[in-house]
Each structure stands twice: as structure tokens, then as C-alpha cells.
ROBADO-788942 format. One record per residue: residue in three letters; x, y, z of N, C-alpha, C, O in turn. Coordinates in steps of 0.05 Angstrom, whole numbers, plus 5000, padded with zeros to 4 digits. Layout:
BEGIN
ALAXYZXYZXYZXYZ/...
This chain:
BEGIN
UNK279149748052279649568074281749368066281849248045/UNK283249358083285549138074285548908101284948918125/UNK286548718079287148468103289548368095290548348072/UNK290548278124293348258128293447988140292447958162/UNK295147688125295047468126297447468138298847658130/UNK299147258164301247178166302347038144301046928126/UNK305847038145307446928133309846828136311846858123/UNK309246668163311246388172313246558181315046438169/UNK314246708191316546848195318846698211318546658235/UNK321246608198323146468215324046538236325546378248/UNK323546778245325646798276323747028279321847088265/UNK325147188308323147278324323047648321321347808328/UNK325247678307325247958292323347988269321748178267/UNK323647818254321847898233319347908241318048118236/UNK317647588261315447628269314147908292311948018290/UNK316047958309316248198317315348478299313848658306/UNK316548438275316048688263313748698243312648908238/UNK313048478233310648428229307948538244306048648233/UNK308148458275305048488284305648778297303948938289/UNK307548878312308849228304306949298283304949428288/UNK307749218256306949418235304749358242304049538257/UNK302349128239299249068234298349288258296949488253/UNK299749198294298649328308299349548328297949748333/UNK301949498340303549688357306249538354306949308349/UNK308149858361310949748364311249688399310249818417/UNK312749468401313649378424316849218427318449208408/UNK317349098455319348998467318248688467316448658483/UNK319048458452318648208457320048018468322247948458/UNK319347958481320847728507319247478498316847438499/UNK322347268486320946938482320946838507322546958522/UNK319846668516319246528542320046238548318146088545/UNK322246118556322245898558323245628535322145458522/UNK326145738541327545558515327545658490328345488475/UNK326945898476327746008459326245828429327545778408/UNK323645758434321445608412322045758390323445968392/UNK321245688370321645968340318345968342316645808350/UNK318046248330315446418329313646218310315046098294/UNK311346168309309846008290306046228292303946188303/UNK306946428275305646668278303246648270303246518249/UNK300746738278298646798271297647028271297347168291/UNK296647108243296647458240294747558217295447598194/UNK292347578226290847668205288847858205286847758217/UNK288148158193287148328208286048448187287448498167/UNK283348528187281448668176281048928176278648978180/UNK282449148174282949478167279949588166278949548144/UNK278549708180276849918172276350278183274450418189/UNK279050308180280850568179280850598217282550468228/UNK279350718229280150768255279850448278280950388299/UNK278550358267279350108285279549878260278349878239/UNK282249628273283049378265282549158278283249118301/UNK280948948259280648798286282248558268282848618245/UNK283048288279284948108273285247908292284447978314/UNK286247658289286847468296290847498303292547548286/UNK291247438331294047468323294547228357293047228377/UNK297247058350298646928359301146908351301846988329/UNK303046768370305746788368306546448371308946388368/UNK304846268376306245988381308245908397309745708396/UNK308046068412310446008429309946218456308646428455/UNK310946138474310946308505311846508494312946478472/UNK311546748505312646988500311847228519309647228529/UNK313347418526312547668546312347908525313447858503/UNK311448128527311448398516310748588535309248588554/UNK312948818521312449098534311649268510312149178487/UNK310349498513309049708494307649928509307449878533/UNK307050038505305450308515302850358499301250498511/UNK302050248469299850308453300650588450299650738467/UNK302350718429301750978420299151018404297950848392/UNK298651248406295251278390294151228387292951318367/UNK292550928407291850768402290050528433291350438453/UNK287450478430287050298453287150048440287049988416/UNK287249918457287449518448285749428476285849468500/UNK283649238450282949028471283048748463281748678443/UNK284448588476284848298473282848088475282348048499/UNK281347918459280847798470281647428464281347348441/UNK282447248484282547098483281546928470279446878483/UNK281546728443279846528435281446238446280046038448/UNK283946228454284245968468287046098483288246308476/UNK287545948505289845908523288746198539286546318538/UNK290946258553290946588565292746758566294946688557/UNK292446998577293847218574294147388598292347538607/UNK295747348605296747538634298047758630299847788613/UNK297447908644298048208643298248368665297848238686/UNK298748728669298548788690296649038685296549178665/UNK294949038714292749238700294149498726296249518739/UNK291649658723292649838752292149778769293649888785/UNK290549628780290249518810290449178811289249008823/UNK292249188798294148928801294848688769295348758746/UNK294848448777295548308757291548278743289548348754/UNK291748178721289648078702291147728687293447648681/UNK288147618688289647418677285647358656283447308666/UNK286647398623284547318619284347058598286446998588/UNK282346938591281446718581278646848564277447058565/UNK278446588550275246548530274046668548274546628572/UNK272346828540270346918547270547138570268947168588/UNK272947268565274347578583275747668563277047508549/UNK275748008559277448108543279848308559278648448576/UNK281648338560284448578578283948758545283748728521/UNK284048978572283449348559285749408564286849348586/UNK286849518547289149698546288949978533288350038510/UNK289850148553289550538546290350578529291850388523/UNK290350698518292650948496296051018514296751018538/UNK296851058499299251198516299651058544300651178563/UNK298950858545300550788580301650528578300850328566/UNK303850578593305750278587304150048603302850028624/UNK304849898580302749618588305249358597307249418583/UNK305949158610306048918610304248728599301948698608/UNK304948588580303248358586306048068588307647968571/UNK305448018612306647748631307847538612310147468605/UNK305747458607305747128593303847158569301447148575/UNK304347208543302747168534303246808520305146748505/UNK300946608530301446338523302146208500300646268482/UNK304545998493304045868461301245788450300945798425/UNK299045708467296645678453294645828448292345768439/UNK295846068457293946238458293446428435295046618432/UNK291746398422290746668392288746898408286746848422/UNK289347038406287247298406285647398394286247358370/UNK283447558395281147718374281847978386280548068405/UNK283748098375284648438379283248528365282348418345/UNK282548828377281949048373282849298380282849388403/UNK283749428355285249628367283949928353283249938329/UNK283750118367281550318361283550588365284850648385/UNK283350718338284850978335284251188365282151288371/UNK286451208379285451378405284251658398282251718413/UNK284851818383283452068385281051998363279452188361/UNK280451828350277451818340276651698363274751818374/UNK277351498375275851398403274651598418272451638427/UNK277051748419275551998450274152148437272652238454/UNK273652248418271052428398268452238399266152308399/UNK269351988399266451818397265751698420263651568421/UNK267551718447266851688474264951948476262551928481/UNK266552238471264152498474262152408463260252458477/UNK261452298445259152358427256752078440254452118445/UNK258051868443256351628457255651688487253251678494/UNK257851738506256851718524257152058544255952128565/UNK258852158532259352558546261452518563261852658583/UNK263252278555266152298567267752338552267952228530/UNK269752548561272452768545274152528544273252308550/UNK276252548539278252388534280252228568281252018573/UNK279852498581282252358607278652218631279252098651/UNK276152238627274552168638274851808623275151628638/UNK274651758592274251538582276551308596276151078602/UNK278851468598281751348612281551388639283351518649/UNK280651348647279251358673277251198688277151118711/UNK275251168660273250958667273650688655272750498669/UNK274850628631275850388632276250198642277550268662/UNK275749868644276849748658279349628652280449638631/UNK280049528672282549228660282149098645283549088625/UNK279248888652277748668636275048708634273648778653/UNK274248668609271748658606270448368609271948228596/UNK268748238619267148048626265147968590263848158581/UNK265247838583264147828553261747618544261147578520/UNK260047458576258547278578255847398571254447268555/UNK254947638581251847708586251948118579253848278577/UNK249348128576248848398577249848518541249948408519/UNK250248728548252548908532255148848510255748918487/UNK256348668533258548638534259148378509260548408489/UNK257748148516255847978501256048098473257648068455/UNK254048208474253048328448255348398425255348318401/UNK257248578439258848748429260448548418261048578394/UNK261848278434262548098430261547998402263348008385/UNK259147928395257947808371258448038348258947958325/UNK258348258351258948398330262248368320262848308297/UNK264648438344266148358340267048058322268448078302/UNK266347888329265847628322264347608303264547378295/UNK262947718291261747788261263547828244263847698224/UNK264948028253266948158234269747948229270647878207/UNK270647878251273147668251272247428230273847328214/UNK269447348234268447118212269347248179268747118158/UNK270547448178269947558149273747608136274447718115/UNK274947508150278247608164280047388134282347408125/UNK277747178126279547078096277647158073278047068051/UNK275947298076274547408051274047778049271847878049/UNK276147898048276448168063275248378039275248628039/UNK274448178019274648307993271448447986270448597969/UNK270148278013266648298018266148578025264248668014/UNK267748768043267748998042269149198028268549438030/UNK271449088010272749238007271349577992268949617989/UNK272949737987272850037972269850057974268250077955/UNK269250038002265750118012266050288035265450228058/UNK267050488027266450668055264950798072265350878095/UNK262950808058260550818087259350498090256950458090/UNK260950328091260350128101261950198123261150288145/UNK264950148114267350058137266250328161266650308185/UNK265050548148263950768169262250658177262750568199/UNK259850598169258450458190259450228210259050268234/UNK260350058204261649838228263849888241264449748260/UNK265550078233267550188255266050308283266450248306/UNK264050518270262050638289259950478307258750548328/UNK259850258293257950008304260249948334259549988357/UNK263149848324264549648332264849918362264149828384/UNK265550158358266750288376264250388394265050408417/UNK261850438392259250428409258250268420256850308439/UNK258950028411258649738422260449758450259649798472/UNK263349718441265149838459264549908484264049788505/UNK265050258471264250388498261450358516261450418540/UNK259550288506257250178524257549998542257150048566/UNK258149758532259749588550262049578568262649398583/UNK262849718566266549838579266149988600267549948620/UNK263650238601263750408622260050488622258850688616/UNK259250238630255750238640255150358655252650378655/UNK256550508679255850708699257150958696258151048717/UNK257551128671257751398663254751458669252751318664/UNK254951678680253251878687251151908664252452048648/UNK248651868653246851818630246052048631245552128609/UNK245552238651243152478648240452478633240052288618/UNK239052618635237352638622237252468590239152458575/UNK234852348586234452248561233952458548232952638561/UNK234352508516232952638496230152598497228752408501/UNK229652958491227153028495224952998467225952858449/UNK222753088464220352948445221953158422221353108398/UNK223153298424222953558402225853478386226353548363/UNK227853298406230853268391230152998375231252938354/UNK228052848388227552588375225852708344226052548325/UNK224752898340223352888323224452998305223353018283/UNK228053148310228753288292230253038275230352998250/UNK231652848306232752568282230852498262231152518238/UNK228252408277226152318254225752448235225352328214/UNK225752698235225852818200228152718182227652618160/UNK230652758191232452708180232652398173233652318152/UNK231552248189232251918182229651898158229951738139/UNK228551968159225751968146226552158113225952038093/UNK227552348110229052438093231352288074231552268050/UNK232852198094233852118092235551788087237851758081/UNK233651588091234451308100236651198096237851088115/UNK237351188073240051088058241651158075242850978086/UNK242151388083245051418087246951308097247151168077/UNK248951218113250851058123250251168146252451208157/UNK248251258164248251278193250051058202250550838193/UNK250751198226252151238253250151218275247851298273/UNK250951138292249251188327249651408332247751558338/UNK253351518331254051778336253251978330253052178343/UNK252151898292251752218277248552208283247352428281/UNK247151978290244552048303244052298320242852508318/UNK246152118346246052248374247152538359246152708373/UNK248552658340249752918336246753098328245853318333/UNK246052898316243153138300241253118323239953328325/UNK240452928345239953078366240153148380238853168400/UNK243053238370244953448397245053318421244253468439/UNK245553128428245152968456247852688446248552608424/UNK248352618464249952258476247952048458245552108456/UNK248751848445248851598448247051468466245651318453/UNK246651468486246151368509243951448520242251328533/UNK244151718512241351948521239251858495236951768498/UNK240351898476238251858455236751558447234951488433/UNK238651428463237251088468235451118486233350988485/UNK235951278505233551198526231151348517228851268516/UNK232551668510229751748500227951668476225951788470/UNK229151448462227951338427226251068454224050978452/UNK227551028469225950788480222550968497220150938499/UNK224251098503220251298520219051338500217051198499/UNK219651528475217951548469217451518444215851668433/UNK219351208425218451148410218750928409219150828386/UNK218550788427218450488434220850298428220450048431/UNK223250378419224850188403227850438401228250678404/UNK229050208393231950448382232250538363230550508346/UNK234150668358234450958329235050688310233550628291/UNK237750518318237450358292235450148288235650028266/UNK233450058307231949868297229449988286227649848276/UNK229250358288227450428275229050508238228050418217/UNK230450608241231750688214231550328201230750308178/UNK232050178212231349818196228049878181227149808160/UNK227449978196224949868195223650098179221450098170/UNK225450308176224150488161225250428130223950498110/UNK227450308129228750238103226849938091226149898067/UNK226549778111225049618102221849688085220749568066/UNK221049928103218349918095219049988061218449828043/UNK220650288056222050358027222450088010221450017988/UNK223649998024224649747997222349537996222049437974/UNK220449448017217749308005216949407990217149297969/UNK215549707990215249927972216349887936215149957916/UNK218649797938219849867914219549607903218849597880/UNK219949367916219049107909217149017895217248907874/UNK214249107912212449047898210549237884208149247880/UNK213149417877211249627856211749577819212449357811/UNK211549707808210849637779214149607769214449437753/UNK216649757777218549757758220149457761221949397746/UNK219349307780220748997783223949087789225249057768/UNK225649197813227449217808229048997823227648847837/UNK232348927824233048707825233648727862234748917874/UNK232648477873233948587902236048637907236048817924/UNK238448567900240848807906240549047899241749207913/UNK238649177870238949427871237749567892238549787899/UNK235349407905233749547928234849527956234349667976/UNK236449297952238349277973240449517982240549638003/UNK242149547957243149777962242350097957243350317960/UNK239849997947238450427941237650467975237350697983/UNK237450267994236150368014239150298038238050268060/UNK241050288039242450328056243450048076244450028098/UNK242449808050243949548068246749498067247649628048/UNK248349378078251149348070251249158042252749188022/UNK249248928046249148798026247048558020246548438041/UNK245648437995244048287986243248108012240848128018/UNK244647968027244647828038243447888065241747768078/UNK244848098069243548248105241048318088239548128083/UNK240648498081238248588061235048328071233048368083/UNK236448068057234247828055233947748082231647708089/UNK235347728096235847648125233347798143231647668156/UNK233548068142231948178160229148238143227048268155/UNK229448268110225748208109225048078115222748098122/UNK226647768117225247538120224547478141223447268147/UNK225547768167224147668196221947788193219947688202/UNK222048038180219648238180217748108178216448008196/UNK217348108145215347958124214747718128212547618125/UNK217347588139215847218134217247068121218146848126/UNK217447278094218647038071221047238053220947478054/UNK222747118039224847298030223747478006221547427994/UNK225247668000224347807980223647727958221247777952/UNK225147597941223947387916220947347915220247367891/UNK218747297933216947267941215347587939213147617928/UNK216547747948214948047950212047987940210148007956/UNK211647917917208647987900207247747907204847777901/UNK207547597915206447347922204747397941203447227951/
């Protein structure tokens, strides 16, 4: 995982080519008296999606298309005007502007005060993980998209705080680094989050039935550690994302990942308070946490009290 800090760039070429490289190449238009760029640029790599902080300090317009690539913006101060397909967008705190793969975008005005929380998501792993979450192909996902996503309540919310998890981590990048079924797990987190929120009225069909749920449960039960996915869930029971949420909710009261928590938790109490005393990071990571910390966090909703405590 790499992170990518701004570096003052004196004029508007260099800053230009800077956020190009971090995120897409484009056409930049300064806005209004010709301000010098006072750049903000810092972005957290976890291979198919980047998420980052980026501003320009100054008025500015852009053109781009997003090659290989979706972007979603979201505003942390000032706003961002743009053009969607059924007309202009203008968003602020607490609205994010979606942008397709491959389709030329405007954005209007983007403001001197305005910083963003981008996200930009590899397009053809996107549309493999749109099939797999919700059973939309690639020209259905570009299709159902919106302009703006709404980011107050529901879903959308949610996805927001994960996002916003991650951006909190954007000067210490070194917390994930050379962990790859980490950055696999929260890419897959970041892009299911996403698409749930993005296109809530895709067609759900049928929930997963008692027999696909039970083949996951062998496997998670087999298996706990592993760096699951929502996706590679929904793959082993051959079903959506979406399907296999509703059907983990009939008929096992709860979701795939808040049961796999809970199944890792039970393992690592297990290992805690048995005879070999091992250290909670090692149990932390024999059972599939990202790290010590998340690890203590959620025994301590379970149990009560943090691990240190186990035998007590």
C-alpha cells in the first residue's frame, strides 16, 4: 500500500500532473485571476481502489473522461459542480458526485475551498464485483448509477464511515502496509459498501436458500482466518451479495460478516483462556483480525472486558 503526500507544487503544470498521476489524466482550467495551485494530495493505494484527500486552493474547472476507472467525490468543505446526465450536480458535505468509467465528465467549478474524499475504483474489478454483489454486468452497473449519492442515512451513511475510516489512516499508511489480505479485505469492504448504496433498487431475486447457506457455513467454520470477502462469500454460495444477506438474515439471524466475527471471536476466547497463554496479537492475528487493536475493540463488546482480562 503506498501513500502519496502533496508537494507544494509552484504552478499549475506540475500540480496538474501530479493528481493525473495519483488519479486520472485530465484538462485543467484555473478559474478566476490565475491564483497559483496550493495543492492538497494525499492517497492511500490498496491496489483496485484509492482513496485520498485532494484539493487545488484555488477556483479551478476540469475535463476528463476517467479511463479505467470510476470516481466518487466527496466533498469535506466548499463544493463541487459538475455535469451529470440529466443535468447540472452541485455537491457539498454530506453528498458525494459519481463519475462512470469511460465517459467524459465536466466538473464546472471545482471551489478554492474545497478538499475532497475521492474514491476511485479500478473499472473492470468494479464490474466483476458489481456481478458478484449485486447480478449487474457491467453496461447494467453504468446504467444504474447515480450522479450523487446522498451520504446522511441508511447505506449510504454507513459506507461513508468506512470510507472515512480509511481516510483517518492517509498520514500513517505504514499501518497497512505489505498486508495483502488486509488491503483485500477493505478494498472489497470499500467497493460492497459502494455498490449497495449506489443502486438499492437492483432487482434482489430470490434470497439464498438453507443448503447454499450451509455450504458457506462449512467453509467459514473451516476456515475462519481467512481474509474473506462479502464477494468470495456470496461466490461459495453461488449467489449475489445481496441475496446471501437476505438469506443469512432468514435463516440465520444476522450477516455472513457479523457471523464469521463472531465465529473468530468464539476461536480466539478459546485460545485465550486455555493453557498455552498466547500473546493477544498472536491470537489476534491466528484468527483473521486486521490488527491488535480491532481484535480488543470487538471482544470488548462481546465479553465485557478486553482481552488482557480473558482468565479473570
Amino acid at each position: 500500500m503506498r501513500a502519496r503526500r502533496g508537494r507544494a507544487p509552484h504552478d499549475w503544470d506540475q500540480a496538474s500532473r501530479e493528481v493525473a498521476d495519483a488519479y486520472f489524466p485530465h484538462e485543467l482550467r484555473p478559474l478566476g485571476g490565475g491564483r497559483e495551485p496550493r495543492l492538497t494530495l494525499r492517497t492511500l493505494d490498496l491496489g483496485p481502489v484509492l482513496v485520498g484527500h485532494v484539493g487545488w486552493g484555488a477556483d479551478v474547472g476540469i475535463e476528463c473522461d476517467y479511463p479505467g476507472a470510476y470516481e466518487v467525490n466527496l466533498p469535506l468543505t466548499g463544493h463541487l459542480e459538475s455535469r451529470g446526465r440529466h443535468g447540472p450536480v452541485s455537491s457539498v458535505a454530506g453528498q458525494g458526485t459519481v463519475f462512470r468509467a469511460d465517459t467524459p465528465s465536466l466538473i464546472s467549478h471545482w471551489d478554492a475551498t474545497c478538499t475532497v474524499l475521492g474514491v476511485k475504483f479500478d473499472s473492470a474489478w468494479l464490474d466483476r464485483e458489481s456481478e458478484r454483489v449485486l447480478g449487474t454486468d457491467r453496461t447494467g452497473l453504468r446504467a444504474e448509477l447515480p450522479d450523487q449519492l446522498q451520504l446522511d442515512a441508511g447505506r449510504a451513511h454507513a459506507w461513508r464511515q468506512v470510507v472515512d475510516s480509511l481516510a483517518a489512516h492517509l498520514q500513517s499508511p505504514e499501518l497497512f502496509a505489505d498486508v495483502a489480505p488486509v488491503r483485500q479485505q477493505l478494498a472489497g469492504a470499500v467497493a460492497a459498501g459502494f455498490l449497495l448504496a449506489s443502486c438499492p433498487d437492483s432487482p434482489a431475486g430470490a434470497p439464498a436458500r438453507p443448503r447454499a447457506i450451509r455450504r458457506l457455513l462449512d467453509q467459514l467454520h473451516d476456515d475462519p482466518a481467512r481474509a474473506w470477502t462479502a464477494s468470495e462469500m456470496a461466490a461459495v454460495a453461488d449467489t449475489t451479495v445481496r441475496r446471501l444477506q437476505e438469506g443469512f438474515r432468514r435463516w440465520v439471524g444476522t450477516t455472513p460478516t457479523e457471523y464469521l466475527t463472531g465465529l473468530r471471536l468464539r476461536r480466539a476466547h478459546a485460545d485465550l483462556v486455555g493453557p498455552a497463554a498466547p500473546t493477544i496479537s498472536d491470537v489476534a492475528a491466528r484468527w483473521g483480525f486486521s490488527s491488535a487493536s480491532r481484535f480488543a475493540a470487538v471482544y470488548r463488546a462481546r465479553y465485557g472486558k478486553p482481552p488482557s482480562q480473558a482468565r479473570d
